[in-house]
C-alpha positions in Angstrom: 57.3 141.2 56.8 54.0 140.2 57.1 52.3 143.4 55.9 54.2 142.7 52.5 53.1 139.2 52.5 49.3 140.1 52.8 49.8 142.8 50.1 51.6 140.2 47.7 48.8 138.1 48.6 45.8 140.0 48.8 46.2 143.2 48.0 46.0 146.7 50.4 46.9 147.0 54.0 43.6 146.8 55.9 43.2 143.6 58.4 46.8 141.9 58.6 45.9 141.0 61.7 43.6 138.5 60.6 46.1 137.6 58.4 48.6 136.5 61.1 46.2 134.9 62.4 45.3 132.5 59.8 48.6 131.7 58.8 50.0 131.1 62.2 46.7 128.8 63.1 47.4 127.1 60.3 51.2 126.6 60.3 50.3 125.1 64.2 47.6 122.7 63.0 49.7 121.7 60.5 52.6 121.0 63.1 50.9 120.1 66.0 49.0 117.1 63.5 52.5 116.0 61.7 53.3 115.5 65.4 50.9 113.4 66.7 51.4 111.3 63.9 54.5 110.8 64.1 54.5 109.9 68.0 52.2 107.6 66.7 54.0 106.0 64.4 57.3 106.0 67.1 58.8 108.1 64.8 58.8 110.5 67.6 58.9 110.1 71.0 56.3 109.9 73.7 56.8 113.7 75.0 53.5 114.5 76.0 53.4 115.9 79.3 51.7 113.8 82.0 50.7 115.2 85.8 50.4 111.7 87.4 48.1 109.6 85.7 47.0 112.8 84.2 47.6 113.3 80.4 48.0 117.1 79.8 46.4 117.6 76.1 47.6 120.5 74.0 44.0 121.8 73.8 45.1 122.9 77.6 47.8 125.2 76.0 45.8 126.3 73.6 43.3 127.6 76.0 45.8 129.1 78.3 47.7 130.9 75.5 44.0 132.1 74.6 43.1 133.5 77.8 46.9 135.4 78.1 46.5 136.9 74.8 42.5 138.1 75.4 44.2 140.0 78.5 47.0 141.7 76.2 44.8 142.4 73.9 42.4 144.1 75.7 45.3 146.4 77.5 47.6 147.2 74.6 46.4 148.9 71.8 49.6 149.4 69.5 50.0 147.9 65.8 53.3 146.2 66.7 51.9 144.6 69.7 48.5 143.4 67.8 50.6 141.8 65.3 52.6 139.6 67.8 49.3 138.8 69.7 47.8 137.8 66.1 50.8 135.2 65.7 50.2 133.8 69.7 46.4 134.0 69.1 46.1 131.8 66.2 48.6 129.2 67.8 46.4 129.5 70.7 43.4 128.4 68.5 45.3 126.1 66.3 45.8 124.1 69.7 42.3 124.3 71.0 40.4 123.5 67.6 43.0 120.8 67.1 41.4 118.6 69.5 38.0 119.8 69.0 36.6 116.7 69.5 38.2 116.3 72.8 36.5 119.1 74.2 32.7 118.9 72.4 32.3 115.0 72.8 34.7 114.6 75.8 36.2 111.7 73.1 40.3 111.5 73.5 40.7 110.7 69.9 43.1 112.8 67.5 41.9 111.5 64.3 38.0 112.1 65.0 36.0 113.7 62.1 34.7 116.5 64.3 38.3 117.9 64.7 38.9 118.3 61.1 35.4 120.1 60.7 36.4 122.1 63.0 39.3 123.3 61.4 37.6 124.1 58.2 35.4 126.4 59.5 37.4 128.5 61.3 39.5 128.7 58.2 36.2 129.4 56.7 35.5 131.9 58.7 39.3 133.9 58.8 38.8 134.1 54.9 35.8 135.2 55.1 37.2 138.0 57.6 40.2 138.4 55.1 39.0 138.7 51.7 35.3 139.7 52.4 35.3 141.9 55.8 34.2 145.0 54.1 31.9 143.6 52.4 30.2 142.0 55.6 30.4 146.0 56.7 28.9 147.5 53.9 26.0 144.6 54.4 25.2 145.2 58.0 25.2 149.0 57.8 23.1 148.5 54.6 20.3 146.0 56.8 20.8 148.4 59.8 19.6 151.0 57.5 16.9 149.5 55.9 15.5 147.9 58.9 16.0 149.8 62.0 15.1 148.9 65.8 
């Protein structure tokens, strides 16, 4: 399924995998915001998961789920398997960049500038893997030819 929606969408098979990734870090930004805005406006309700006093922020999750898929990823090496740990790996950093702001200003605010800058460039930056990865190749073996060590 989702190697025929990258080639509808961009064209050969070559890094679906970043693919996944931008789509399911997307998808999760776009859920996990619709959420806290509609908790806000008690739409919703409070589920947010507490410890005590403690509130447990999603950007917690995020870098748990982050720190499980590293692991897999660096013991499986199968296509299947890389494809599945794309889809958890972008939720993972659709919940950590989501509160960006939270953890570079130590500011609990959802709707902070920062967080949304955030977003973009890593959306910036899968594109950029997507659409223009061999092109980043053929420029770094070109510089690493022309100026060696």
């Amino acid at each position: 399924m989702w190697r025929k929606l990258y080639e509808l969408t961009i064209g050969r098979y070559t890094e679906v995998v970043s693919f996944i990734v931008l789509l399911s870090f997307l998808i999760t930004f776009i859920i996990a915001r619709l959420t806290i805005y509609l908790i806000d406006a008690q739409i919703l309700p409070d589920f947010y998961l507490a410890v005590g006093q403690t509130h447990v922020h999603h950007l917690n999750y995020g870098i748990f789920l982050l720190s499980f898929v590293g692991y897999l990823a660096l013991i499986y090496h199968d296509e299947a398997v890389n494809e599945i740990l794309g889809i958890l790996y972008g939720i993972g950093l659709g919940l950590t960049f989501d509160e960006f702001a939270l953890w570079l200003h130590l500011q609990n605010d959802y709707y902070a500038r920062v967080s949304y800058d955030a977003i973009v460039v890593i959306i910036v930056l899968l594109l950029n893997i997507i659409y223009l990865g061999n092109i980043w190749k053929r420029l770094y073996k070109y510089l690493t030819k022309q100026f060696p060590d």
